[in-house]
C-alpha positions as CSV (number, residue, x, y, z in Angstrom):
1,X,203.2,50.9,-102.2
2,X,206.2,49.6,-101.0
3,X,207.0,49.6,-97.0
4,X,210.0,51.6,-96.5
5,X,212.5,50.2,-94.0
6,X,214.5,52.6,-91.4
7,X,217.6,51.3,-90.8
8,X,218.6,50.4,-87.3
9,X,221.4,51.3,-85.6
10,X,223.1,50.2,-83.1
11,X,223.1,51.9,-79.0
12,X,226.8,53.2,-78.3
13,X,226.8,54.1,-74.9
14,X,230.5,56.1,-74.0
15,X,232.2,54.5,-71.0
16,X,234.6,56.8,-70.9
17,X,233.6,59.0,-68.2
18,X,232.6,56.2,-66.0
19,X,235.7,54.4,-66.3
20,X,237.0,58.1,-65.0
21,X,235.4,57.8,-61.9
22,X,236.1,54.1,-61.5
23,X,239.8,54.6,-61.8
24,X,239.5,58.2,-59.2
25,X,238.0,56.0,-56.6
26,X,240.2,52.9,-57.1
27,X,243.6,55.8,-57.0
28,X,242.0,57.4,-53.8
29,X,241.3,54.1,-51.6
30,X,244.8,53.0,-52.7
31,X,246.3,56.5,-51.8
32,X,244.5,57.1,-48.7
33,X,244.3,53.2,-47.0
34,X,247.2,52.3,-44.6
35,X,248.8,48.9,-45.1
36,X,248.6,46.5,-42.0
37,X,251.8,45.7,-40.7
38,X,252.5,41.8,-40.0
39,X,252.5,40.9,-36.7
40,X,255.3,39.8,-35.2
41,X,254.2,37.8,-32.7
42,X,251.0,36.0,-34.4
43,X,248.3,34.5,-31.2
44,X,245.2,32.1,-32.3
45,X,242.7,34.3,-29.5
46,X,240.0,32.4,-28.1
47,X,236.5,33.1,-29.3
48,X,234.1,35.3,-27.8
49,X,230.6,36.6,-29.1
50,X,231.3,40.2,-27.4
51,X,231.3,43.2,-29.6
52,X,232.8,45.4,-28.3
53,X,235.7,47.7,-30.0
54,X,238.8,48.6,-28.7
55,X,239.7,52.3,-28.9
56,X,242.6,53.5,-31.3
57,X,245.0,55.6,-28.9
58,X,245.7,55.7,-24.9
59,X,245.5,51.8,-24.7
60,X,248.7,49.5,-24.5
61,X,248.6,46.0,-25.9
62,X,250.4,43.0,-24.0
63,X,250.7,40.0,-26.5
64,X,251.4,36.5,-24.9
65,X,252.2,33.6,-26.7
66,X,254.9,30.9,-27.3
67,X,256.1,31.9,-23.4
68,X,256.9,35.2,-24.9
69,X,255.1,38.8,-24.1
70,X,255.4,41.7,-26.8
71,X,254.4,45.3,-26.1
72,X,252.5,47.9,-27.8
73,X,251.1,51.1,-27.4
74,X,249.4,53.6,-30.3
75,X,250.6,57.0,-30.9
76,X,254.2,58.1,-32.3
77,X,254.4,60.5,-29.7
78,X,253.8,58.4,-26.8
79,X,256.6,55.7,-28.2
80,X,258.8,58.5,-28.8
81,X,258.3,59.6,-24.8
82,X,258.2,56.1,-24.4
83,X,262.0,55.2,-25.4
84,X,263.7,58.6,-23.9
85,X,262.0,57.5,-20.7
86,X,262.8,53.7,-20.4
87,X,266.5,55.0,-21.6
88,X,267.0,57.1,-18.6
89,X,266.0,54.1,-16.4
90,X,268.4,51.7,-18.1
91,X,271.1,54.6,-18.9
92,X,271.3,54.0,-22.4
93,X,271.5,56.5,-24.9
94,X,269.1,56.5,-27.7
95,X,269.6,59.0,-31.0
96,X,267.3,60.9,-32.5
97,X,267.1,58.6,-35.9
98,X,266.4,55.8,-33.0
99,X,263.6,57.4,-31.2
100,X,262.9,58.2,-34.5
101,X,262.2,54.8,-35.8
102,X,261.3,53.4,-32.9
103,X,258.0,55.5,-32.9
104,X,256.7,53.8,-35.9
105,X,257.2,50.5,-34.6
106,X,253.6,48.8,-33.6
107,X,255.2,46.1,-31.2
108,X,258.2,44.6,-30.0
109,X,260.0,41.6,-27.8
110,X,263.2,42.1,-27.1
111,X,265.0,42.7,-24.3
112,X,266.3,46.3,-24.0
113,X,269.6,45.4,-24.3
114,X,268.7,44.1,-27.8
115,X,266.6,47.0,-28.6
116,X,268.9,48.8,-30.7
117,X,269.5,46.0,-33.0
118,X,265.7,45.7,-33.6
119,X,265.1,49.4,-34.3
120,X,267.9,49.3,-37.1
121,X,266.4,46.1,-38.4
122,X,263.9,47.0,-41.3
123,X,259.8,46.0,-40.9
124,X,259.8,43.3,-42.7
125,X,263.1,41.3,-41.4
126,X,262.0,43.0,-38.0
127,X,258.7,41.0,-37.9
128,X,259.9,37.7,-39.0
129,X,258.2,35.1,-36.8
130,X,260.3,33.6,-33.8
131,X,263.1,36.7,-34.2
132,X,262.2,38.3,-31.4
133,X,262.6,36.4,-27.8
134,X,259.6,38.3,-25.8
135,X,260.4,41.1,-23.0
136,X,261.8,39.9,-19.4
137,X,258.7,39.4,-17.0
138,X,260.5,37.8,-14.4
139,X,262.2,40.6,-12.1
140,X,265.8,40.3,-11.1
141,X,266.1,40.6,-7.0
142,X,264.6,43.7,-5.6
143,X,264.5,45.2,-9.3
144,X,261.2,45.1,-11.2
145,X,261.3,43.4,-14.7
146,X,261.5,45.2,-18.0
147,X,258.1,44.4,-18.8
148,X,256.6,46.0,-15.3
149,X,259.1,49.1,-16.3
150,X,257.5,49.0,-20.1
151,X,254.1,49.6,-18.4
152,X,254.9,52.0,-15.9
153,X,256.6,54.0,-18.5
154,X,254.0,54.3,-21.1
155,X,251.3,55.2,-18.0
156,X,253.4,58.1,-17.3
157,X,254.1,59.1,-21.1
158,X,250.1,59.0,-21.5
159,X,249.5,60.7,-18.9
160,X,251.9,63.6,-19.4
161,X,250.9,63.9,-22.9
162,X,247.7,63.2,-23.5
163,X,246.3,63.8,-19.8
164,X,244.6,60.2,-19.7
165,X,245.0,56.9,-17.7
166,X,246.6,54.6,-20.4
167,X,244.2,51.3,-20.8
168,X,245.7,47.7,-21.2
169,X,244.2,44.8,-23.4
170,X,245.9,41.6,-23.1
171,X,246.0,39.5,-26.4
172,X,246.8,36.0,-25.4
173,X,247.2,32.6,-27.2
174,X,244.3,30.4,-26.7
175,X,246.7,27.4,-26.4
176,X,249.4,29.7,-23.8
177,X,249.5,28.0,-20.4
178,X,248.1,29.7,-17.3
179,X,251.4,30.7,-16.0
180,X,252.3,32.8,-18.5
181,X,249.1,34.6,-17.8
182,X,248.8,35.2,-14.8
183,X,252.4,36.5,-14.3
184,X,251.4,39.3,-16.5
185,X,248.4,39.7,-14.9
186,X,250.7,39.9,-11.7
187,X,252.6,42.9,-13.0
188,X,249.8,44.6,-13.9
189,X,248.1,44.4,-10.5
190,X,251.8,45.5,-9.2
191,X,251.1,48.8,-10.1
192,X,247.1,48.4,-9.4
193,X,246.1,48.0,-12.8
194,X,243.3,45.4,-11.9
195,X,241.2,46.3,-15.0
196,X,242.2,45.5,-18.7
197,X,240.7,44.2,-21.8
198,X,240.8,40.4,-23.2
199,X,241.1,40.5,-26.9
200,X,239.6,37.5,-28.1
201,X,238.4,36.5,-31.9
202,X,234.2,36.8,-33.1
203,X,232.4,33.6,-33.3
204,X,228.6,32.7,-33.8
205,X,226.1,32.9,-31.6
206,X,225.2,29.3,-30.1
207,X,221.4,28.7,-30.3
């Protein structure tokens, strides 16, 4: 008696709720992740093997590189405080769209005379490389420098608003000369800040 043969048939497997999911995760981390601005002052930092992570608000960032020294603090609130204060020190008059652009900038290096021309600048042409001249860290006579008064500032925003003592990180070139350093430093230690952060770059452990 003849074998009977049962046909074969191919496995379909339906993709289609998979490729659902796929494309829901791949619209959520696009949604929800927050582009990284360029910076406009780029530093090569020297390489350390510490670990240890900054935290995300109350801390200011001093960038020095090139001979030039850019400022930044987190938090739109404490820029916004920020530019209303170092206005009444320097008597210039800041709108509200200023402040209000202003308090999404990350960092800046310009002298606050210049400072209104870099707020109406947009991101992209803002942060072009070599733009920006750096803040004033020398003092002029028996007044302080902009840079001390940038510090000073944003300790006292901080402090009103968020009730903490504002940290410092300095994020320096590994090629920037001494000098440069240590007149930041200098400022710093002006107002007896003698604590801070050095940002440096992960490398390997030697062994």
């Amino acid at each position: 008696m003849p074998r009977i043969k049962v046909p074969r048939k191919s496995t379909a497997i339906d993709m289609t709720a998979m490729c659902d999911v796929a494309f829901l995760l791949l619209t959520f981390f696009i949604l929800t992740a927050t582009a990284r601005q360029p910076e406009p002052l780029p530093v090569d930092t020297p390489a350390s093997t510490v670990k240890i992570k900054l935290p995300d608000t109350d801390i200011a960032t001093l960038t020095v590189g090139h001979g030039k020294v850019f400022f930044g603090i987190p938090g739109q609130d404490i820029r916004r405080s920020l530019i209303e204060k170092m206005g009444t020190v320097y008597g210039i008059q800041f709108t509200e769209e200023e402040k209000k652009r202003f308090s999404v900038m990350e960092s800046f290096g310009v002298p606050i005379g210049n400072l209104k021309q870099i707020i109406a600048m947009k991101g992209d042409e803002r942060n072009r490389e070599g733009l920006q001249p750096g803040i004033p860290i020398d003092s002029v006579g028996l007044r302080p420098s902009e840079l001390h008064q940038w510090v000073y500032q944003a300790r006292l925003a901080t402090k009103e608003l968020h009730n903490q003592d504002m940290r410092v990180s300095i994020k320096g070139d590994a090629n920037e000369k001494i000098p440069e350093i240590q007149k930041v430093i200098e400022i710093l230690q002006s107002q007896n800040v003698n604590k801070f952060s050095l940002i440096t770059s992960l490398r390997g452990e030697d062994y």
